[in-house]
N, C-alpha and C positions, 0 to 999 in steps of 0.2 A: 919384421921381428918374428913371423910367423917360420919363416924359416931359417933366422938365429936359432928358436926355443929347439928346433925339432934336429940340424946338425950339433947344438949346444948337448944335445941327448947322445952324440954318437961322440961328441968328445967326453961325456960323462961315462960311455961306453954303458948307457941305458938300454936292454935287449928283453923282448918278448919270445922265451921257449928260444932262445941263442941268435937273434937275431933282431937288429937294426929297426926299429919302427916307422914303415913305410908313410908317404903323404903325397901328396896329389895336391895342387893350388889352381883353382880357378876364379874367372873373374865373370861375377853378375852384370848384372845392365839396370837393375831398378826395376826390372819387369819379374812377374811372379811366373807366370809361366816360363819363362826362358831358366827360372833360377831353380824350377822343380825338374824340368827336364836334364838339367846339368847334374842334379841330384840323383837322378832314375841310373843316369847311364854311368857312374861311377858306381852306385849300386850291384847294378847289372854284374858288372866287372873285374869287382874286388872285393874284398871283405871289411868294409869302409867300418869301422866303429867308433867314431864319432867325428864329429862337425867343428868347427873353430869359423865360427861366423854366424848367419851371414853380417856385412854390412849394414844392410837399410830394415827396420822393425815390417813394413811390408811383405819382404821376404821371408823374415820371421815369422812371421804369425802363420806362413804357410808350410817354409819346412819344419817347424817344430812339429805339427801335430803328423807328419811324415814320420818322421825321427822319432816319433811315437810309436808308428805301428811297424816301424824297425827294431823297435830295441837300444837303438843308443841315442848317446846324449849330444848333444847341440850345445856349443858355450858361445857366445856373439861377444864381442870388444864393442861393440857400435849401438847396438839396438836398442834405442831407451822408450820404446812405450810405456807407458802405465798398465798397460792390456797384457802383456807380455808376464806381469809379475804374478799373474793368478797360477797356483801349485795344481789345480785341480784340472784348468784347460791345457797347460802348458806341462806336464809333469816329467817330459827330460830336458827341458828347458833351463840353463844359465845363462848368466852375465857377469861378466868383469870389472862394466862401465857402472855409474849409477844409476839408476831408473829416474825416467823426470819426476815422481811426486819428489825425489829429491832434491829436484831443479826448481819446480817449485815453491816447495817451501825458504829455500835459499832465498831464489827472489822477492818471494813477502816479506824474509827479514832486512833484505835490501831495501823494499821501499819504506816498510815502516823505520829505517835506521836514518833516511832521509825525510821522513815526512811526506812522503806521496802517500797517499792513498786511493788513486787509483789509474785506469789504463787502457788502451785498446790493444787487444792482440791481431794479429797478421798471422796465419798458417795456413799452410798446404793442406791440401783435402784427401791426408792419407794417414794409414794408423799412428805416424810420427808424431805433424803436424793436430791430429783431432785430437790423439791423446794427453801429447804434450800441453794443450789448449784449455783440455777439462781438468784436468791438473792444477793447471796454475788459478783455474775456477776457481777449485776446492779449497785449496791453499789460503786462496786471498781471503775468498768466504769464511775460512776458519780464522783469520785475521783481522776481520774489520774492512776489509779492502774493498775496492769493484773493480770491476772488468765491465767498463762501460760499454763497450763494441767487440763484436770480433768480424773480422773479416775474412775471407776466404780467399787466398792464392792458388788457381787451380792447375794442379800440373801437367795434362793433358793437353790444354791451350794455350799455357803457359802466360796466363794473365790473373788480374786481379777483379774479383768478382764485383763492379763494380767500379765508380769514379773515385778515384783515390783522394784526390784533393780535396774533392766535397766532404768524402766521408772524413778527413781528418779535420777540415779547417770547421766543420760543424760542430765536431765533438768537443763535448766538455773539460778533456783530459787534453795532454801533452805530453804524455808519456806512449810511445809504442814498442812492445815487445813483438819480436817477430818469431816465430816458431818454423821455421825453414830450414832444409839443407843449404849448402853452401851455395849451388847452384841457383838456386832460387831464390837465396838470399837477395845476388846481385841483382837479379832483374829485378824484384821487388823494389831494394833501395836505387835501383837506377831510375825509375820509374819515379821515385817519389822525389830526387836530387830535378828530376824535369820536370815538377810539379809544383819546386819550392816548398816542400813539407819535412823538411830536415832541422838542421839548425841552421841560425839559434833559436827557433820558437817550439821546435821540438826534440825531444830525448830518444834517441833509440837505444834499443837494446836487441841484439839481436843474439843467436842461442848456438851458431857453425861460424866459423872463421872462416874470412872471405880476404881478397886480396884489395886493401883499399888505391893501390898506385893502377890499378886496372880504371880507375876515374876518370872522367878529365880534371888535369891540374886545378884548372878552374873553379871547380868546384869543391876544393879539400877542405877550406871554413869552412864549410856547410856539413862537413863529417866531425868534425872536430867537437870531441865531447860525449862519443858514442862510444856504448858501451858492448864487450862482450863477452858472457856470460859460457864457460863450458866446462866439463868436467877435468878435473885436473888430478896429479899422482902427489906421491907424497911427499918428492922433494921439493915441488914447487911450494908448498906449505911448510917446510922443514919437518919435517915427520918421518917415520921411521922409514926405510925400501931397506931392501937384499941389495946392495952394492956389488957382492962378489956375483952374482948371476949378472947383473946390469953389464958390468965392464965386460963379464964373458962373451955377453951377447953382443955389445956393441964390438968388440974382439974379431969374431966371427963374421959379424957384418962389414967390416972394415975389409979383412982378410977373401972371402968371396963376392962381393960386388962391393969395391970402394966407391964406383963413381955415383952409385948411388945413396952413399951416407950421405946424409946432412951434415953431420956433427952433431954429438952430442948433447947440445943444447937447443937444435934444433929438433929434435925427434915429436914426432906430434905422441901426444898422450893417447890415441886410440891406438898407436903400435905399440906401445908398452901394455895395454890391457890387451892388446891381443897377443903379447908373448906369456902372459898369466893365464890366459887363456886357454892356450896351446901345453900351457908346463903344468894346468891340471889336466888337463887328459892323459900327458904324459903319466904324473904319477899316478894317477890313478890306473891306469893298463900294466904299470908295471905292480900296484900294489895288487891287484886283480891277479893276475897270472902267478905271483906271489903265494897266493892262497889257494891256488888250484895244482899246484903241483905235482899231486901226487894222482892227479883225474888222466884218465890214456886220453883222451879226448882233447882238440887243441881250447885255449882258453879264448880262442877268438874265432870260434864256430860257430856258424849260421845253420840255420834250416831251410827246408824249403827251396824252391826253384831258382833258378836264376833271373826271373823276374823280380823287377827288384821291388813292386807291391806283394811278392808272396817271400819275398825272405824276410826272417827276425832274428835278431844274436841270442845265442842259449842264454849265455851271461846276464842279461840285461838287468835284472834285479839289482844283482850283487854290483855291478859296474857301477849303474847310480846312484846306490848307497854309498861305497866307498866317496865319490863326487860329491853328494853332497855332507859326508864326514870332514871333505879335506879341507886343513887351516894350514897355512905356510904365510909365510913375509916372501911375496914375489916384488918385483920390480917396481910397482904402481904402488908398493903399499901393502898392510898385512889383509890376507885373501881367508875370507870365511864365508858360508853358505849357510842356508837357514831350511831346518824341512817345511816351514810353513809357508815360502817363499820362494821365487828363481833367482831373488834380487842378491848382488853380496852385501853382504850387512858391515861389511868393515872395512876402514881407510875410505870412506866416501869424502872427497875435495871438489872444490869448486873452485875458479879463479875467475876474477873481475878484471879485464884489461879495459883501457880506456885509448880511446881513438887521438893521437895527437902525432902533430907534423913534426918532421925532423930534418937533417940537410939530403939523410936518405928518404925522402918521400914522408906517406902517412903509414906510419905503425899502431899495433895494439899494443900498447905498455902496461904490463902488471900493475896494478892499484889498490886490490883490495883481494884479500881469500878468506873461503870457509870451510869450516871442518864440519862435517854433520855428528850429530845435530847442533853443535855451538852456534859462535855469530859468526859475524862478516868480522874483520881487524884486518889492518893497514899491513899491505903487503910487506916481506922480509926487504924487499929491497926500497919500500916506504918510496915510493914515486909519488910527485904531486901529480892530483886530479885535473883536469881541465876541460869544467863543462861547456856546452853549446856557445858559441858567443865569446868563446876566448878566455871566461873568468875561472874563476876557483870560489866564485859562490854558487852551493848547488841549488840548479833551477826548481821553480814550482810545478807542480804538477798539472797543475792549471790552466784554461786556456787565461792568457794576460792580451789585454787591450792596448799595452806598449807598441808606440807606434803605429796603433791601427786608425785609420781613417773612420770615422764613427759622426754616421748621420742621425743629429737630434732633430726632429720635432720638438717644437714647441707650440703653445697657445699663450696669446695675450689676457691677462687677467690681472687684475690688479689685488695686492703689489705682488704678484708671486712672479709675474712677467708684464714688466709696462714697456710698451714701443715709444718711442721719440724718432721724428724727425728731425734732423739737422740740417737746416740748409746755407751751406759756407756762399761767401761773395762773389763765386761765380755760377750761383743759380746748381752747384751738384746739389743732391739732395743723400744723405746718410744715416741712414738708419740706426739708431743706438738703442743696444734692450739692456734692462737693468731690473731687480728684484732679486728676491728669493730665489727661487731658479737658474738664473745666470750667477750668483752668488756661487751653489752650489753646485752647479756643472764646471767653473772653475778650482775649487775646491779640489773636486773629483779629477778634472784636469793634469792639476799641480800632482797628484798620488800617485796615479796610475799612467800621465805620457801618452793616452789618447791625443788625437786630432781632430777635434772637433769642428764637424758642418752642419753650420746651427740655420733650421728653416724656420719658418715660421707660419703656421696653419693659416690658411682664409678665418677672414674674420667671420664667416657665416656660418663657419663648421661647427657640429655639435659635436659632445665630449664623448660621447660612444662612434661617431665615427673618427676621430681623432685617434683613439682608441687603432680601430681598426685598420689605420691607415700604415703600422706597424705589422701587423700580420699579412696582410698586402705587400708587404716590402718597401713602401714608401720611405717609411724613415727605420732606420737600424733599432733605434729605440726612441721613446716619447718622453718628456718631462714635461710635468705642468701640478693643477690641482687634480689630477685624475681620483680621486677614490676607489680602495682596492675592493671589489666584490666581485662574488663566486660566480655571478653571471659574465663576467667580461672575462673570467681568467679560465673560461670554456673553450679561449681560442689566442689569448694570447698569457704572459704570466707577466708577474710584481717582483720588482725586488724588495729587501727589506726596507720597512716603513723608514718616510723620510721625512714623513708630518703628521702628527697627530692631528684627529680631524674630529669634529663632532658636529651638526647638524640646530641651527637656531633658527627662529623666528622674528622678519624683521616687520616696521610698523610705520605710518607715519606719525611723527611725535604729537599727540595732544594739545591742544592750546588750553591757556590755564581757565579752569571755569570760574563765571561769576558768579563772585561771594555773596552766598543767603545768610542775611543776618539773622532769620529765627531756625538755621539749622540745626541747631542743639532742640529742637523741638519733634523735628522729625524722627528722634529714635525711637517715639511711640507714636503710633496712629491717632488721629482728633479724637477719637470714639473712645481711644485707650483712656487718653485723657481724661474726657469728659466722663469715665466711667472712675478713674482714677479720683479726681474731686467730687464728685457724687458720695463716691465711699468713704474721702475724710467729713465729707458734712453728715454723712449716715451716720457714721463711727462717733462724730462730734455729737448729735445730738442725744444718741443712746449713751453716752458719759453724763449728758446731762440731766438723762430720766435718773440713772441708777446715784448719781451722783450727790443733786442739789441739796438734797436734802441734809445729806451727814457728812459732805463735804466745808470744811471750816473757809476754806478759799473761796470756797462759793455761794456761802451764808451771807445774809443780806446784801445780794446783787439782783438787778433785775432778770430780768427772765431773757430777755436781749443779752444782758451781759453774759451770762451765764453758759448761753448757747456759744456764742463767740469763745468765751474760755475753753469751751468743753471741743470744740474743732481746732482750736487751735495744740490742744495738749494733741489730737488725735495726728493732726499734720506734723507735732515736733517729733510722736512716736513713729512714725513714718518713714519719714526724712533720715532720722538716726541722731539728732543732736540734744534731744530730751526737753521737758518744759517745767516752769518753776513753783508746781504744785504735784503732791502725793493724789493716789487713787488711795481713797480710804473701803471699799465696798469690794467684798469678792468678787462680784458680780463686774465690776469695773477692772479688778487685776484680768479676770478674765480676756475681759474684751480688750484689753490693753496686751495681752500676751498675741491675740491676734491677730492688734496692727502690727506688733514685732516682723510677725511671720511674713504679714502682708509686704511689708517695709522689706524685710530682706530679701525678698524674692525680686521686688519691683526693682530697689536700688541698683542690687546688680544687675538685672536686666538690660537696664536704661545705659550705664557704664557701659558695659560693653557691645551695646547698639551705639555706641556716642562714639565710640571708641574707632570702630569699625568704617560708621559714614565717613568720619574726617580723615581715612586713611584710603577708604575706596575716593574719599573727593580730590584727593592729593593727585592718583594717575588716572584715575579716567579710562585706562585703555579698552578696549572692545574685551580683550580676551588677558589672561596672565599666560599662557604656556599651551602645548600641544595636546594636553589633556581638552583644553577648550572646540580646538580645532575638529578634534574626532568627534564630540559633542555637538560639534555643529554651530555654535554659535555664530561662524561666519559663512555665507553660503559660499557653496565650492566654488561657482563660477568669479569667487573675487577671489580666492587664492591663487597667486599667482606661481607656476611651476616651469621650471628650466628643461624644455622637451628636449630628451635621450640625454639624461644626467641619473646619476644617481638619486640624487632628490625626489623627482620621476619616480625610479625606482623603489623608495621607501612611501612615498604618496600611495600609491597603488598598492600595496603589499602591506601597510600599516596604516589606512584612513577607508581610502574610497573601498577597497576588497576586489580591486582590479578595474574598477571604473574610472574613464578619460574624462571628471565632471571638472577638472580646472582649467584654468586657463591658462595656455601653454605660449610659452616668451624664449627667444632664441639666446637672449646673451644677457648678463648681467645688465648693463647700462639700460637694456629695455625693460628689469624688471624695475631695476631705481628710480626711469621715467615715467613706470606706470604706476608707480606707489606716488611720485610725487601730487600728478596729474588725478589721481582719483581714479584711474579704472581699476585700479584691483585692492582689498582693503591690507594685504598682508601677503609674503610670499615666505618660502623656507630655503633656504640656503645653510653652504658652506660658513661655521662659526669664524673662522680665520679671516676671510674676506670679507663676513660682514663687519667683522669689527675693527680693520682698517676702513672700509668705508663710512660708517656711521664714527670713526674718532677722526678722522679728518678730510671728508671730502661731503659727502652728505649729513650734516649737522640737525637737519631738519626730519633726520631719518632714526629709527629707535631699536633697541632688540628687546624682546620681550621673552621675560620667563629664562630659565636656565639653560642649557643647552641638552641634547637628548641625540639617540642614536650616533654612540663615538664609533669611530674610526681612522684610517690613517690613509695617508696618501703613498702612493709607489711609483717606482720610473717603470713604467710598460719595455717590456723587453719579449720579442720571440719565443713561441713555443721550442723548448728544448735546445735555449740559446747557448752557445759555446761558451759565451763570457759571462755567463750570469752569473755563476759564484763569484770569478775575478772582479768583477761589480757588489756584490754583498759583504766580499769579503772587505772593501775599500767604505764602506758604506759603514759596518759600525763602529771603525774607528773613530769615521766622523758622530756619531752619535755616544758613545760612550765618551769622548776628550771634550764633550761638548761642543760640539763647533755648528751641530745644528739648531744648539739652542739660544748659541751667539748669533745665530743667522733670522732666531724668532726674534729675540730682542731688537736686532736690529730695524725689524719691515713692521712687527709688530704692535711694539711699543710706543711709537711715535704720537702726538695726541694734538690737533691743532684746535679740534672743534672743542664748546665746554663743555666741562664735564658732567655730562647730566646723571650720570652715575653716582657726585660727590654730591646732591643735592640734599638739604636737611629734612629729617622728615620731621622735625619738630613743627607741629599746630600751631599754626600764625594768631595772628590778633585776629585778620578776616572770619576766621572758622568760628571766634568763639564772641566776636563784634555785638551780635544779636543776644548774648546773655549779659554782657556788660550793660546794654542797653537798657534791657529790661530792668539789670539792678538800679543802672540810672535814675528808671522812673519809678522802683520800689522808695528809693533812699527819697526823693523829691517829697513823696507822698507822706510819709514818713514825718520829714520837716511840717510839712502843712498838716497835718495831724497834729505835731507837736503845737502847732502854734494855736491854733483850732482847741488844742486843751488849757494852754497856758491862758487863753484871752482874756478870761474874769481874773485870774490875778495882774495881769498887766493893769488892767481895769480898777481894780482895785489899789494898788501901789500908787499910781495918779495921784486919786483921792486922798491916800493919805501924806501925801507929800504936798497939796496945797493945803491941808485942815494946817497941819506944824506950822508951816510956814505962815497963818494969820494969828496966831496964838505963842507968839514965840516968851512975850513978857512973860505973861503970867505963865509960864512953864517954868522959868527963869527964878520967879520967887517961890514958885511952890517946891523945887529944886532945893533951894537953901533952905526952908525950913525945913524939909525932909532929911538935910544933913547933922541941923542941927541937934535933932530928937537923937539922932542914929550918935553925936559923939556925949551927950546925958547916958546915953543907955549904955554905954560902954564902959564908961567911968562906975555907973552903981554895981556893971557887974566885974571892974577890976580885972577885964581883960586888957592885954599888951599886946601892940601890935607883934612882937616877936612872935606871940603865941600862936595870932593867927597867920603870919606866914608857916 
C-alpha cells in the first residue's frame, strides 16, 4: 500500500516545484544496526525527507531520534510501543497504528466484560514486547486487575525464559496473554501445545496474527477458543474510511502487481495504516512547498555534507508543524495528530477474532470490536464465540481442579475421620472412612470434578507434621481437624474456614459426694456460732436488766422466767420473725435497733454462704474453667497436652510462658486413657471432638467451664497454590447454603451418653436432711415440754372426775331445788321466756 499512496500521487498528478515525488522502498531484518545503516546510506544519496515506517518499535526507537538530527519526520504503520509516544524524546516521531496503552486498556475492558480479573503475560525482551507488557500492568492496575506472572520469551535464543509448563500449571490464573510478533508467537504457542498448557484448561490471547493450519491437525481442539487481539480500521467496525482513496489504491494495486493482491478483504490492516501513513507525508510535502513558493531556494534543501550525520532539512520546523496539523478521513479511518503526543488520537479500533475450526482448517473469526475509548460489542457480523473446550460458556479465569488428580491427606480422629475395617468372607480386608471430612471432600467433589486419592496419615503422626507433610509434597493438600495459625501458615496456607473451632477443658466426671446431714451448719464457722449464741443470751439478758422492771409482760415473773423471755425476743429479733411482746424502755428500743442490724447482716450472710456450699456440693470439680488452670490450681505435670498441636501451642504462649511443664500425649485415645486411668487430672483440647466424645463414647468423661481461645479449622493447601482460589471459591457456597452446618448437625449432634448437662440443679432432700432433722428433735421437745406443763392439769381433771362420780345423788337433788327457786323468781318478776330469748 506504500506504493499504491505514492503512484496514487502521480495519478492525482501530485508534484513538488514540477515534479513526481520520488521513493525508495527497503526491507529491515529486526536488527537495529542493519536498519540505521540502510538509513545512512539513502541519506548519503538523496534528499530523503521523511520516513513511512519502520516496521518493528526496536527500530524505532533508534531511527527516530536519527530523523531527529536530520530534520524530518518518521510516520511507522507498525510500531506500537508505549515508549515511542513521549513528544519530548521522540519529537518527529508518528503513527498511524494505535499505540498499545490502547491495546491495553481495550484488554482490561475485555476481561472486566468477562469477569476475569486476572493474568500472566508472555513477551519478548524488546521495546515491543516490555512496553506492550507495562502497559497492560497499568491498565489492569487502573482496573482492579493483576498480572499474576510475566514471563520472558527471549529472542536471541529464541526460547522461553524458563519451564513453561511449571510456570503455567503453578500459576493461579488461566488466562495468558502473549505480547509477541508473529514469529514468536508460534514458537511460544508451539511450545506450550508440547507442554499441554493450551486448552481447554487455558485462554490464550495472543496480540500478532499467526497461521494456525501451520499446526499439527492433531492438535487444533487444543487452539480452539483462542483469542486474538489487533488493531483494526474502520470498516471492520463500520465506521467512517475515504472509500474513493481505498478503491484507488486497491485500483493501482491490482493494475501494477496483480499477483500480489490479496483481495480486498484480505488486506491486513498495517497496510492500510501504512498507506495513511505515506498519504500524510504526501500532503504534507506538497502543503509545504505550497507555502514556500515564492523562496529561490528548493523547498526540499538540505545542508551540510553529504554525510548523512552532518546533513539537516532547512524546512524541518515548518514540515512538522504542518504533520502534526493534518486531519483527513484516510483509508484506516479519520487521521488526527496531537502536539502533546506521536500517537493518532482518532479512529483507534481494535478487533477480537476468535480461534475455531472450519472444513478449511483453523481460522480467526471476528467476534467482538472496539472503538476507543467505548466497549467491546458483538461484532457487525455477530459470530458465535467458542471458548476452550468446545462451549459457548466463557471460561474462568482461574485455575479449576476439573479433572485434576488431587492427593488428600487425611488424619484419623474422631468423628471428623473415623477408619473401619471391613473384612468380607474371603479374609480381604477393606478399609472404609466416614465422618466430617469424608462428608465434605465429597461435597467438594460433587462441585468442582476433582479426583480424589484419599491417604491416610500413620497413626503416630502429629498434627504439625501432618501439616508439613503438604509442603513436602506428600499430599497435594491435607484435610482433617488441623487449626488455622500463623505459625503453620510460615510455610504452608489455609483455605477458607471450614469449622469453627474453639478450645475446652475436659475432666473425669466426679462421683456424687456423701450427704452431711448438719451441712446447712457449715455456712458459719463453730466459733461463729458460738459467738452468735453468746450474743443472743448477752442481748437477752441486758433486755432483762433494762426491762423487768417497767415491762408489763415481765411483771410478776421469776427472774428465770424473765431471763428466758428476754433471750428469746433477742433470737425472734434476730432471726427476722418478731416476738409477742413490746420493748417499753428506750434503752431497750435501743438495743433492740441493734440486734436488727445484727440480724441483718448475719441472715444474709448465712443465706448466701448456704446458698453457695449446696451448689459447690452439687459438682465437686477440682477447677471451673481455664481461669483455674493459669492459677494453678492443678499442678502442670497432670495437665495433660497434645505434643506439636496447637493446644501445645496456646499452653505455652497462654499458661506456662514457654515452658514444657505438661505432660505430653501423642493422640487423643492416649489422652482419654489417661484421664480415665488417673495419670493426668484434666487435659485441653479441641471443643468439637471433645464433645462428640464425652456425648457418646466416653460418658464417664466431663467438660468443664465454657469454651475459650475460638478458632476454625482449614484444608492445608501449598504455598502459592494454583488452585486455592478454585478451592475457596467452592468452599463458601458450601458455607453460606449451609451445607457445613448440616454436616455439624449431622457428627455433632448425635447423643448416646446421659445427659449430664440436663441435670437439675434443684437442692435435694440430702443437702437440707440435717435441718429437717434438727426441726424433728425441736418439734419432739416441744411436745414433751408441752406435756411436762400440762401434767397438774391432767392431774387434776382425774381428781375431779372420780369426786362427781361418788356424789352423783345429792347433786341430783340439789339440782332441783336450784331450779325450783330459779322458776319462784321468775314468775315475781314477770319475765317471759320470749323475753329472754
Amino acid at each position: 500500500m506504500f506504493k499504491a499512496a505514492m503512484l496514487l500521487s502521480y495519478q492525482y498528478n501530485i508534484t513538488i516545484e514540477g515534479e513526481f515525488i520520488g521513493w525508495q522502498a527497503e526491507q529491515t531484518t529486526g536488527d537495529i544496526i542493519d536498519a540505521m545503516d540502510i538509513m545512512c546510506r539513502a541519506i548519503s544519496v538523496s534528499n530523503v525527507v521523511g520516513v513511512v515506517g519502520p516496521w518493528l518499535s526496536r527500530e524505532a526507537q533508534v531511527i527516530a531520534p536519527f530523523a531527529t538530527k536530520l530534520g524530518i519526520p518518521v510516520i511507522s504503520n507498525s510500531a506500537t510501543s508505549p515508549g515511542l509516544s513521549d513528544k519530548n524524546a521522540y519529537p518527529n516521531f508518528y503513527r498511524t497504528v494505535a499505540s498499545d496503552f490502547v491495546a491495553a486498556v481495550a484488554l482490561a475492558k475485555l476481561f472486566i466484560r468477562y469477569n476475569w480479573t486476572s493474568c500472566i503475560i508472555i513477551y519478548q525482551n524488546d521495546a515491543f514486547g516490555t512496553g506492550g507488557a507495562n502497559a497492560i500492568v497499568k491498565a489492569f492496575n487502573n482496573n482492579g486487575l493483576t498480572v499474576s506472572q510475566m514471563i520472558v520469551f527471549d529472542i536471541t535464543i529464541l526460547s522461553i525464559d524458563g519451564d513453561l509448563k511449571s510456570l503455567l500449571i503453578n500459576a493461579a490464573t488461566r488466562m495468558v496473554i502473549v505480547w509477541a510478533e508473529s514469529l514468536y508467537t508460534s514458537l511460544i504457542l508451539q511450545e506450550a501445545l508440547d507442554s499441554n498448557v493450551v486448552g481447554p484448561q487455558f485462554t490464550w490471547i495472543i496480540s500478532n496474527t499467526i497461521s494456525l493450519n501451520s499446526f499439527n491437525q492433531t492438535l487444533y481442539e487444543n487452539l480452539i477458543g483462542m483469542f486474538l487481539i489487533e488493531p483494526s480500521v474502520g470498516s471492520v467496525v463500520n465506521a467512517l474510511i475515504n472509500t474513493t482513496l481505498l478503491d484507488a489504491a486497491y485500483s493501482i494495486w491490482q493494475q501494477y502487481e496483480p499477483e500480489s493482491f490479496p483481495g480486498s478483504m484480505n488486506v491486513e490492516n498495517y497496510a492500510l495504516f501504512a498507506f495513511d501513513a505515506t498519504w500524510t507525508l504526501i500532503q504534507s510535502l506538497q502543503q509545504l512547498c505550497a507555502s514556500k513558493i515564492n523562496i529561490s531556494s528548493s523547498c526540499l534543501s538540505f545542508i551540510g555534507s553529504s554525510y548523512c550525520f552532518d546533513r539537516h532539512f532547512i524546512n524541518s520546523k515548518s514540515l512538522l508543524d504542518i504533520v502534526s496539523g493534518t486531519e483527513f478521513l484516510g483509508v484506516s479511518g479519520p487521521i488526527q495528530f496531537s502536539d502533546n503526543v506521536t500517537d493518532r488520537i482518532t479512529g483507534l479500533y481494535y478487533s477480537a477474532k476468535n480461534a475455531q475450526s472450519s472444513s478449511n482448517g483453523m481460522n480467526f473469526v471476528p467476534v467482538l470490536e472496539y472503538f476507543h475509548p467505548s466497549d467491546w460489542r458483538t461484532s457487525i457480523k455477530e459470530n458465535i464465540i467458542v471458548w476452550p473446550g468446545k462451549t459457548l460458556t466463557p471460561p474462568s479465569d482461574r485455575a479449576l481442579l476439573e479433572g485434576i488428580n488431587l492427593r488428600i491427606g487425611i488424619i484419623e480422629s474422631i468423628p471428623f475421620t473415623m477408619v473401619e475395617k471391613d473384612i468380607d468372607p474371603s479374609g480381604q480386608t477393606t478399609i472404609k472412612y466416614s465422618g466430617y471430612i469424608i462428608d465434605l471432600i465429597e461435597l467438594l467433589q460433587n462441585k468442582m470434578k476433582f479426583i480424589p486419592i484419599i491417604e491416610l496419615a500413620p497413626s503416630n503422626i502429629t498434627y504439625n507434621e501432618f501439616v508439613q507433610r503438604v509442603s513436602t509434597g506428600v499430599y497435594d493438600i491435607a484435610i482433617g481437624d488441623v487449626t488455622i495459625t500463623s505459625a503453620r501458615s510460615e510455610y504452608i496456607e489455609f483455605s477458607t474456614a471450614i469449622f469453627d473451632n474453639s478450645l475446652r477443658i475436659i475432666m473425669r466426671t466426679t462421683s456424687n459426694v456423701k450427704p452431711d446431714l448438719f451441712s446447712f451448719l457449715k455456712s458459719f464457722s463453730r466459733n461463729l456460732w458460738l459467738l452468735f449464741f453468746g450474743t443472743i443470751t448477752y442481748a437477752g439478758i441486758l433486755i432483762c436488766i433494762v426491762e423487768r422492771k417497767d415491762n408489763e409482760v415481765l411483771e410478776n415473773r421469776s427472774i428465770l422466767n424473765q431471763i428466758v423471755m428476754s433471750i428469746w425476743y433477742s433470737f425472734g429479733n434476730v432471726v427476722g420473725f418478731g416476738v409477742d411482746f413490746e420493748i417499753a424502755t428506750a434503752a431497750g428500743r435501743l438495743l433492740t435497733a441493734g440486734l436488727y442490724i445484727l440480724g441483718l447482716i448475719l441472715v444474709a450472710s448465712y443465706t448466701a454462704n448456704l446458698a453457695s456450699d449446696l451448689t459447690i456440693a452439687k459438682s465437686n470439680n477440682i477447677i471451673s474453667g481455664i481461669d483455674d488452670i493459669k492459677n494453678g490450681k492443678i499442678p502442670s505435670n497432670r495437665i495433660g497436652i497434645l505434643a506439636n498441636s496447637a493446644e501445645e501451642d496456646y499452653y505455652l504462649t497462654q499458661i506456662s510462658n514457654g515452658v514444657r511443664n505438661f505432660y505430653p500425649l501423642k493422640t487423643y485415645d492416649e489422652i482419654y486413657r489417661s484421664l480415665l486411668e488417673g495419670i493426668i487430672d484434666t487435659s485441653i483440647l479441641d471443643n468439637g471432638i471433645l464433645e462428640y466424645a464425652t456425648n457418646n463414647i466416653y460418658c464417664n468423661l466431663t467438660l468443664i467451664g465454657n469454651d475459650f481461645d475460638k478458632s476454625s479449622y482449614g484444608i492445608v493447601m501449598p504455598q502459592h497454590w494454583s488452585y486455592a482460589q478454585d478451592l475457596d471459591m467452592n468452599i463458601l457456597p458450601l458455607k453460606e447454603g449451609g451445607d457445613l452446618k448440616n454436616l455439624r448437625q449431622k457428627w455433632f449432634e448425635m447423643q448416646l451418653c446421659p445427659d449430664s448437662s440436663g441435670t437439675s440443679t434443684d437442692i435435694g432432700i440430702e443437702a437440707a436432711s440435717g435441718l429437717f432433722l434438727v426441726f424433728g428433735v425441736i418439734s419432739i421437745l416441744s411436745l414433751l415440754l408441752f406435756a411436762w406443763k400440762k401434767r397438774q392439769n391432767i392431774k387434776n381433771c382425774l381428781c375431779q372426775l372420780i369426786y362427781r362420780k361418788g356424789s352423783s345423788a345429792e347433786t341430783k337433788d340439789s339440782m332441783n331445788r336450784r331450779s325450783s327457786r330459779t322458776f319462784e323468781h321468775s314468775q315475781n318478776h314477770q319475765i317471759t321466756l320470749p323475753d329472754i330469748v
